[in-house]
Each structure stands twice: as C-alpha cells, then as structure tokens.
N, C-alpha and C positions, 0 to 999 in steps of 0.2 A: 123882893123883886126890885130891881134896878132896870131902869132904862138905858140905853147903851144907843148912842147915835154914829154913822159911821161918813166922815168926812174925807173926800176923795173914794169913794165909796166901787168903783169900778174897776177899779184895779183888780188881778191876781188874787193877792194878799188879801185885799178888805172881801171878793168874793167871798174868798174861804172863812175870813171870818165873821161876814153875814152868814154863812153855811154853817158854822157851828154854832151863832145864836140863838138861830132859829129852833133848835133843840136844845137848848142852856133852861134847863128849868128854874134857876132864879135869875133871868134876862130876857127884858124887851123892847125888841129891835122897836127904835126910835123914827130920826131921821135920816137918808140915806144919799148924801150929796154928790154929788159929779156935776162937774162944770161942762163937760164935753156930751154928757147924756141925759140931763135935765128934762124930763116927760119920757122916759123912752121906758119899758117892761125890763126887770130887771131876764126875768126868764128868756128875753131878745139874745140876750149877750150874754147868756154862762150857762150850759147845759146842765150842769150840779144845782142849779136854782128854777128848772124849767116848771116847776111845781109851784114855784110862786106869785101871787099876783102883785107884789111890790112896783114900784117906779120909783127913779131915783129925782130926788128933788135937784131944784137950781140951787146956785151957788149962794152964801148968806144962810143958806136957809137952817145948819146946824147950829150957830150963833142965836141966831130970831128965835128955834126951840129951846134951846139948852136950860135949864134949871138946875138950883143947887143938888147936889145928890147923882147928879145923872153921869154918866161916863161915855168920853170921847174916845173912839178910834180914829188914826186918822192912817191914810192909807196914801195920801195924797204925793205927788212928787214932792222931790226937797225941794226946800225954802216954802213950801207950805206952809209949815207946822211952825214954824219959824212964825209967819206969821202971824198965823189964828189961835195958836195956843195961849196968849196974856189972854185974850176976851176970851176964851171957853173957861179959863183957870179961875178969872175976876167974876164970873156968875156962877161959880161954886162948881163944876163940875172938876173933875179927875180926866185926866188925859194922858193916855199911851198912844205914843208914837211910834209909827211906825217905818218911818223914814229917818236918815241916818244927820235930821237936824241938831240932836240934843245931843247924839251919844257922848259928844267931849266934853259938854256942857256942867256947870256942875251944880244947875239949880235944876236937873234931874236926875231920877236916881234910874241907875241903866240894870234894864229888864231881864238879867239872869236868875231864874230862881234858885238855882243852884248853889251857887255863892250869897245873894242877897236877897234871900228870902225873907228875913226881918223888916229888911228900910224898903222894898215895895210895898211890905202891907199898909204902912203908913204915908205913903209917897202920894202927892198930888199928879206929881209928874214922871210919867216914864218912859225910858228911851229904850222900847224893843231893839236887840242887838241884828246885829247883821248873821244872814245865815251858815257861814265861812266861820265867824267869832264864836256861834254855838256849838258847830261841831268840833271845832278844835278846842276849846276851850272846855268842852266834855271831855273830850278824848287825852288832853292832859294835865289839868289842876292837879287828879289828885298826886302828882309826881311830887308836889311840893315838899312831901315826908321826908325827899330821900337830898334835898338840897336841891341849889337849880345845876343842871346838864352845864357841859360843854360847848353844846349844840345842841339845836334842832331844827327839826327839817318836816315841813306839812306839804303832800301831796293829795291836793283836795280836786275832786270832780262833782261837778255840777249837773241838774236835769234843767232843760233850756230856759225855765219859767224865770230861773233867777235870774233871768236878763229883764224882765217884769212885761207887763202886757203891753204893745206896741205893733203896728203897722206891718213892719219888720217878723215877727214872730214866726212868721209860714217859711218865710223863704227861710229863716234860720233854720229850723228844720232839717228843711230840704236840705242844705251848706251843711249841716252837722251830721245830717247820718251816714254813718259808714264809716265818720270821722272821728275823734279826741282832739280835743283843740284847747291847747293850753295860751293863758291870756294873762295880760297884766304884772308881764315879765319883769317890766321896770318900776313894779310897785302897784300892788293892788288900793284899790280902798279900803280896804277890810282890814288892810293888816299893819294900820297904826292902833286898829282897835284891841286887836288879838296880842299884840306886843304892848299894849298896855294892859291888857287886864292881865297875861302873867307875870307879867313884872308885879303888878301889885299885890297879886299871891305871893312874889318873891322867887318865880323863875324866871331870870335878866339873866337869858344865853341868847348867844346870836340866834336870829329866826330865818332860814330859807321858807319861803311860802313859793307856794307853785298852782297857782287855781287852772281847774281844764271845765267845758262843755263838754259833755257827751252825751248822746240822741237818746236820752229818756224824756220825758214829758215833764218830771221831779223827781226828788228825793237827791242825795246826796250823800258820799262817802268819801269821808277823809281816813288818810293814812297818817300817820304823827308818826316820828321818830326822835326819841330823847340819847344822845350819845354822851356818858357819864365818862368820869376818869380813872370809874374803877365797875370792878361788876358789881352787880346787883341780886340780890335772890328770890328766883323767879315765884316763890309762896310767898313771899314779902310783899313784893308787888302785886300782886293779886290779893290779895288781905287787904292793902290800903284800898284798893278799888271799890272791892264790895263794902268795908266802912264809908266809902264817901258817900257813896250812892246808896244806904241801904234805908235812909228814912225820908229817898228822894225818886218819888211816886211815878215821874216818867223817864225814867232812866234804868234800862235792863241791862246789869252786867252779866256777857257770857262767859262759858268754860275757855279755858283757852286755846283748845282747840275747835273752836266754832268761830267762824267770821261774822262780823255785824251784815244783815242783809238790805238793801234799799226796800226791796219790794215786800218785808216783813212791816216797815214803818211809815210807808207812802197811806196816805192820808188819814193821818193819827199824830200825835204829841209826843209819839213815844220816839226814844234814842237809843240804840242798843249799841255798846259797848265791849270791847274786848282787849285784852292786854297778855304781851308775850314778852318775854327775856332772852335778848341773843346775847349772855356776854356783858359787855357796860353798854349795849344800846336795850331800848323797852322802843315796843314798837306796839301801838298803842293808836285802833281804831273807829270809830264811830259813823253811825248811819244815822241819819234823820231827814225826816221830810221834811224839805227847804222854804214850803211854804203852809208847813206845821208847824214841829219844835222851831222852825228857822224862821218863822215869822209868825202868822195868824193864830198858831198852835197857844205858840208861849204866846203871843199877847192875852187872850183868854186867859191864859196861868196865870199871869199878871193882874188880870180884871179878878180873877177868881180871887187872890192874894189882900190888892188892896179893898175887896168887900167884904174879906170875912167869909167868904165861902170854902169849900172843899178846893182844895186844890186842882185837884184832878178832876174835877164838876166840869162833865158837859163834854168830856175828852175822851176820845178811844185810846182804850190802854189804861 
C-alpha cells in the first residue's frame, strides 16, 4: 500500500485522479491540497466525488505530511511544481507532475509509458506529458520502422476540459457549441513537446499541428498524417502497429476499417488506435480521454510503474 498525496488537488485533472485513487487497491489517498479551497467538501466542487467525505487541506500542508515512501501528484498550475517538487523529492517521496514544469527538464523522466516504460519504474521524478503529445505520439511512433516521412500534418480536436478548470469554463461552452474552433495557429504549446519526442524516435519531418475545441465535455481525437516519398504496404503498416502495441496494456489497435471512437475511451486510460495506407501517406488516428490517458489516467500508469504494481492497476480497460 502506498500513500499518494495530491497537491494542487482541485483541479480537473487531480479530481480524476483522486477519482481513480479512491478505488486503486494498493493506494491511499493522503493529503489533498488547494490553496483556493482549503476547508471546503471535496464533494462541494466535483459531482464524480459527491460520495465523498474528503476536504481539501490549506496550502503547506502536502510538504508538513510527506514521508519517505509516499507519492506526490501534483495538479497544480505551472511554476508550482517548479517549486515544491526539491522539498517533496528531499523527504523521500516520488513525484509526478502534472503540469508542463518538467517536461524539457532533464532531471525528469517524462511520463510516456509507451516509449519509457523502463526509466519511470525507477524515476523519482515524472513529467506527465501533455494531452496533444499522448495522442499524437500514440498515433505515430510506430512509423519509425519505415524511416522518418517527408511531412507530417496532426489534426487534433479537443473536449473543452483541456482548457483545465476555471471561472470561464460555462461561458466556454456556451462560445463552443455549435462551433470547432481551431487555436494556437502560431504555435501551440504542445508541439515543441510532440516535435521533440519524434524526433528522438528519429522521425525529424516537418510537423503542421492544427489543435481545435469542440463542444464535448472530453476526450479527444487526433488525425496524423505521415506523407512518405514512396508507398508503403498497407499489411506492413499494420503489422508494425499491432507489434508496438501488443505488450502495451492501454492501447487498442483497431481493424482498419474501424475508426478510434471518443465516447469508447471517455473516462478510462485506454487509447484506441487505428492506421490506414493511401499511397506514400499513412493516416494514422487515436482517441483518448484527455483527462485519462492524456493526463490523470497515465499519471496512475506512471504511479502504477514506478511502485511495482500492475500496470493497468486500478484503470478501466
């Protein structure tokens, strides 16, 4: 049994994963900070925890519990984690973050189990990826077989959560339904991440990224496009797929005539996958819930990882 404390604790993100805690049969929910809601019923603020009698402590108060052994989430805005992570790390705990403090960092090791399954299990520190980097980053590592593309081009849409919990959140909504709203024209955040971790697989092709909102609540489905300088064979590619994925527990590769679904993978760890051959492009798609696999999900994988547990401990799917 491991205790697990969760810092910045009101957020989205760390809800879902006090929501998967709570049911983690080797983890117990610790302390539960927010600086904003200090004394307040967690079941006030998140209808998925109305069942709970929790309260979120004041600020300090993950620090003052922590002991060696114990594991940090931290859910908090950036430059949080930034700065509470040396004291949570120097009193022996393990810490995954979940804010986009660490990920260039390289005294963490960044939270893909897909690729770095190995150096999580031993990692003090981890830098959950951003939810754009998982599903694209699903949808085409395993191309590296075939060399890197000419090009590629990600057409990725969003459910509005990954704009993360704030003030703003209703009216957003309201602004996005009916709509598709593509954003971050002149450069996402995401996609110095996403352009570095293929490159360090060894696919360096130029990257068009394209992120949109649109009026679900979450989950998320990107579209990848790899354009080669020569064709490809469509059982080839599909062969490499199912090797990548096939001793990797939340990852469903489909037929290729089946589309990955949102609403198959909304609130679950799992990413379904699918890959097709037009010619020299692979078009090559992935679903996952954005604040599952694309955040709270994998952090859990992550927790699961570096304890020695089952992987898929505690996760639907």
């Amino acid at each position: 049994m491991t205790r697990v404390h969760v810092l910045g604790a009101s957020g989205y993100a760390a809800a879902e994963a006090i929501r998967i805690l709570q049911a983690h049969p080797f983890a117990e929910l610790g302390t539960l900070e927010s600086a904003s809601h200090a004394g307040e019923s967690l079941a006030d603020h998140f209808p998925s925890l109305r069942g709970s009698a929790l309260a979120f402590d004041g600020p300090g108060s993950v620090l003052a519990a922590v002991t060696k052994g114990d594991a940090v989430i931290m859910g908090g805005s950036h430059g949080i984690a930034r700065e509470q992570a040396p004291g949570l790390l120097a009193a022996g705990a393990r810490v995954i973050d979940l804010s986009a403090d660490f990920r260039f960092d390289s005294s963490a090791v960044y939270g893909f189990p897909e690729r770095y399954r190995d150096a999580i299990a031993g990692a003090q520190l981890v830098a959950n990826p951003g939810c754009y980097p998982t599903a694209s980053l699903l949808a085409l590592l395993p191309l590296v077989t075939f060399g890197s593309p000419r090009q590629l081009v990600i057409d990725a849409k969003s459910g509005i959560s990954g704009a993360g919990r704030n003030p703003t959140v209703g009216a957003l909504f309201s602004e996005v339904y009916g709509d598709v709203r593509a954003y971050g024209l002149n450069g996402h955040r995401h996609e110095p991440e996403i352009d570095r971790e293929l490159r360090g697989a060894g696919i360096d092709a130029p990257l068009v990224f394209t992120p949109h909102v649109v009026p679900i609540a979450r989950g998320m489905l990107v579209d990848a496009y790899a354009i080669f300088d020569r064709e490809l064979d469509a059982d080839v590619v599909r062969a490499a797929y199912a090797a990548a994925y096939a001793d990797r527990p939340m990852v469903r590769v489909l037929a290729a005539d089946r589309a990955p679904s949102v609403t198959a993978v909304v609130g679950s760890n799992r990413a379904e996958v699918s890959v097709s051959v037009h010619g020299a492009t692979v078009r090559a798609l992935c679903a996952i819930d954005n604040l599952g696999k694309g955040a709270a999900g994998q952090a859990i994988q992550n927790f699961n990882l570096m304890y020695g547990y089952p992987e898929e401990c505690g996760l639907d799917g």
